[in-house]
N, C-alpha and C positions, 0 to 999 in steps of 0.2 A: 497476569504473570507470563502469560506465552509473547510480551514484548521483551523479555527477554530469554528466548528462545539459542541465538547467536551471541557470541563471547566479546567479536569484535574485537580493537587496538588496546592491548593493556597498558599504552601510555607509556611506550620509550620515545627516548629521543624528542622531535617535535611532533610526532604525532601523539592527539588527542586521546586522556582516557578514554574510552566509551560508558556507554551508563549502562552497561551489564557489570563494567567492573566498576563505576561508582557504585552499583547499587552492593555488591558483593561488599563493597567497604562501610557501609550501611548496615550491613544484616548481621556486622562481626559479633558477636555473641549475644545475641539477641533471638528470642523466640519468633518465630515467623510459619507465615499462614501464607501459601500461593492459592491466588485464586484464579480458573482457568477454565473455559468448555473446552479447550483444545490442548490438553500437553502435549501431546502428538502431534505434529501436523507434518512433517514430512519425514522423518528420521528418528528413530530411537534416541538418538543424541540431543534432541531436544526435550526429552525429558531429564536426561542428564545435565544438561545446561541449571537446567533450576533446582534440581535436589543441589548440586555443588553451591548453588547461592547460601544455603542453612549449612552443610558437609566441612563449606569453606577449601573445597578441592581435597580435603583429609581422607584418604583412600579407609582408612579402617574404622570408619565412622561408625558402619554399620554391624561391626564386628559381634554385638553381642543378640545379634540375629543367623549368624553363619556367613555371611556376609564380607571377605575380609580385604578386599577391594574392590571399589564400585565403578572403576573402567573396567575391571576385567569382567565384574558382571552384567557389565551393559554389550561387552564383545561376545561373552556366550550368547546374549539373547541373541543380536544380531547373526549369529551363527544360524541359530536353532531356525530364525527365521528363513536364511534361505537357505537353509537344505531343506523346509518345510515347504517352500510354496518354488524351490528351483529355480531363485534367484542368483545368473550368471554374472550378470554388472555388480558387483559388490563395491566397485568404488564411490558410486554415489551415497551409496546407504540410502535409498531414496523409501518411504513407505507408500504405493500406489493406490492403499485400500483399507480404510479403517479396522477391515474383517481382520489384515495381518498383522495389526498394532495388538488388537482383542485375545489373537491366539495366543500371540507370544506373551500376554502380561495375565492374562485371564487367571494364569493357576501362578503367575510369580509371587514370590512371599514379599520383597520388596515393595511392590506394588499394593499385595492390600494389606502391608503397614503402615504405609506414607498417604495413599490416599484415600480422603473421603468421599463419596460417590451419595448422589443424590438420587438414585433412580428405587421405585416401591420394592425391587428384588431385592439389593443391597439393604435398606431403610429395613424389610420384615428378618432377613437373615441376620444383621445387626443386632436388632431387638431379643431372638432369639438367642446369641449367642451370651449376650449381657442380660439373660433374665430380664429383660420386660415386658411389658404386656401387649397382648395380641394388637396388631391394628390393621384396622378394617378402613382401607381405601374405597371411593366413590368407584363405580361399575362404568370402564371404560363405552362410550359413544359407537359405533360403528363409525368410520369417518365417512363423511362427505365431501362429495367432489365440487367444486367450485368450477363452474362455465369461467374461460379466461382465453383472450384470443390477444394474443403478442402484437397482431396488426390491427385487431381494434385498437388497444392502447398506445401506440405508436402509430400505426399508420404510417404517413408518409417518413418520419422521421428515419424509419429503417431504412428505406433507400437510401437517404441523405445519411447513414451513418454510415453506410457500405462502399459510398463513393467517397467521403470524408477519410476510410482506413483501409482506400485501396492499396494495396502493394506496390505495383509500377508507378498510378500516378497520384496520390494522394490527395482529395481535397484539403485535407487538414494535415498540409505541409509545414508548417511551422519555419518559414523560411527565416523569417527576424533571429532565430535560435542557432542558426546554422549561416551564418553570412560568410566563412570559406567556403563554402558550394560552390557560390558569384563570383568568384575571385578571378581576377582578370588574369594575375600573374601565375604564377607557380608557388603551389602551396608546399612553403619549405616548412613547418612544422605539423607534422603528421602527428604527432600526441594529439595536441591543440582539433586537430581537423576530425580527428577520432574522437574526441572527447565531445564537442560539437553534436556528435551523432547520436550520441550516448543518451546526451542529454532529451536531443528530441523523440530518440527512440522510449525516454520513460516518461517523457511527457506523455506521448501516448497510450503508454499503460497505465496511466495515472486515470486518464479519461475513462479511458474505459473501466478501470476497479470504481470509478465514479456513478459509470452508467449503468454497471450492473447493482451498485449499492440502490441508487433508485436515481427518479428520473430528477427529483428535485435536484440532489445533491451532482446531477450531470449538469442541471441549469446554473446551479452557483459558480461552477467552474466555469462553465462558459461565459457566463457574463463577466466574471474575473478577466478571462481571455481576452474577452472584446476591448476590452478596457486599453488591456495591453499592448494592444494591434495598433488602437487608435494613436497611445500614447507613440509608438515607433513611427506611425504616418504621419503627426503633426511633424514631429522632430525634421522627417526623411522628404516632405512633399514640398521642392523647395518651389517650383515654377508652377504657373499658373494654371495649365492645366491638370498637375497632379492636385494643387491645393482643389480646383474648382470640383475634380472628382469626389477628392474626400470628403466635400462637404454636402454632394447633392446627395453624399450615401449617407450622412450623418442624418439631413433632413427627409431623405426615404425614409430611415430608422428612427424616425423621430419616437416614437409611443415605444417598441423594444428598448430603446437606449432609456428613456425614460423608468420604464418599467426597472428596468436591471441597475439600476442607477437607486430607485428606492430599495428595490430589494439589497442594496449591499450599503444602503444608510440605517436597516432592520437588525440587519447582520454585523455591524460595524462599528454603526453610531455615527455622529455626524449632521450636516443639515445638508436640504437638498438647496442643488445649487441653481442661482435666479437665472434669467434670460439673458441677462448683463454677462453673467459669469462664466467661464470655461466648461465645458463639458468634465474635461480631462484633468486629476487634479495635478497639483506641478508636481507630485513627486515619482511619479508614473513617466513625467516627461524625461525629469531627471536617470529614470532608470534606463537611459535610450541614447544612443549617441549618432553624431549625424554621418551617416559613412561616405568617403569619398567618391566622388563620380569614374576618378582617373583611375581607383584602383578595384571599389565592385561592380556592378551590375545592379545597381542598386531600382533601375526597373524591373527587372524580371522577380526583385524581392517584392515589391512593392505588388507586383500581379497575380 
């Protein structure tokens, strides 16, 4: 449930509904159950997001609770919060601390009408309150700690990930993404040159919500990437020296490419392709176009 969190385009004009308000058209009078570890995650209003998917934005929904508008009781909580913990920036509504989600909902009535909480506190106080029978949970563990050394299990990969998301020079520039950088001319569309940046700037955080999800799920992406690099260079390497480059790096990388090449016929499906056949398949090429000499730089993309 907490993917739908934000409300998004409600579909004027030519822009797209979004699927918070498909789903809101979805739930119209119909019983519904969200299910969520995080209704919180950065804003009080994202709890509000999803009560309004069942409410249907109906401000007096809640009315035969005391309740008689659920913006205005979601703007006291936000109140109560900072003048509680002496939050000045109120524009963001931002929440920096699970402890300040806890305070403000801990005694709210909304909160534990609407939800249900799976933790032994809530589960015995529950039981109690509806007459049932005592229950007798397993005698929690002392926890232990677990030996774990970040450069055991990386090792070198952490340098190589430091100089990869360096700030000034970036190993993993993402130049193919951003080809007005190169521009020989004068870049008269500044949306386009910004949008450019945009892009590679969330490419980057893509990687990284990648690498901290786990290391696997960093390798898929990369291998994905390579892919895509390679497909830009056959397109882009028209003379003899670039072609002869790409190919000693293809045949260095022979057992990698190979590697990542099953792994995304695992992932995919597919056969793997013979000695005969193209590394790269054509529609990777197709997603590449061949840029002009006269008007990028199309070596220093290549580099």
């Amino acid at each position: 449930a907490h993917h739908f969190r934000n409300t998004g385009t409600k579909g004027t004009g030519e822009k797209p509904r979004s699927r918070y308000w498909r789903m809101m058209d979805l739930c119209e009078g119909k019983e519904l159950f969200l299910l969520t570890a995080t209704p919180i995650n950065n804003r009080l209003l994202d709890l509000q997001r999803m009560i309004e998917l069942f409410t249907q934005t109906e401000n007096p929904f809640f009315s035969n609770i005391g309740i008689n508008s659920l913006k205005g009781h979601f703007r006291k909580l936000d109140k109560e919060l900072n003048k509680y913990f002496e939050i000045t920036d109120t524009s963001s509504g931002a929440i920096t601390n699970t402890k300040e989600a806890e305070y403000v909902l801990s005694d709210d009535l909304l909160f534990r009408e609407i939800v249900i909480q799976r933790s032994r506190s809530y589960i015995k106080e529950s039981q109690k309150k509806h007459g049932g029978r005592d229950i007798q949970f397993p005698k929690k563990s002392d926890p232990t700690v677990a030996e774990y050394s970040i450069k055991k299990s990386y090792g070198k990969l952490l340098g190589l990930f430091e100089k990869a998301f360096n700030r000034r020079e970036p190993l993993f520039s993402l130049a193919v993404y951003r080809p007005l950088n190169f521009y020989k001319g004068e870049v008269e569309d500044a949306m386009e040159f910004g949008r450019q940046s945009q892009v590679v700037g969330l490419i980057r955080t893509i990687f990284l919500k990648r690498f901290e999800s786990s290391s696997k799920a960093f390798e898929q992406s990369c291998e994905n990437m390579v892919f895509k690099l390679l497909a830009f260079l056959e397109v882009n390497s028209i003379n003899t020296k670039e072609k002869n480059r790409l190919q000693t790096w293809i045949n260095d990388n022979d057992g990698i490419l190979k590697k990542a090449e099953q792994n995304q016929i695992e992932l995919f499906g597919g056969e793997e392709s013979s000695d005969e056949e193209d590394l790269i398949p054509a529609e990777l090429l197709d997603d590449f176009e061949e840029y002009s000499r006269e008007e990028y730089q199309v070596e220093k993309i290549i580099d």
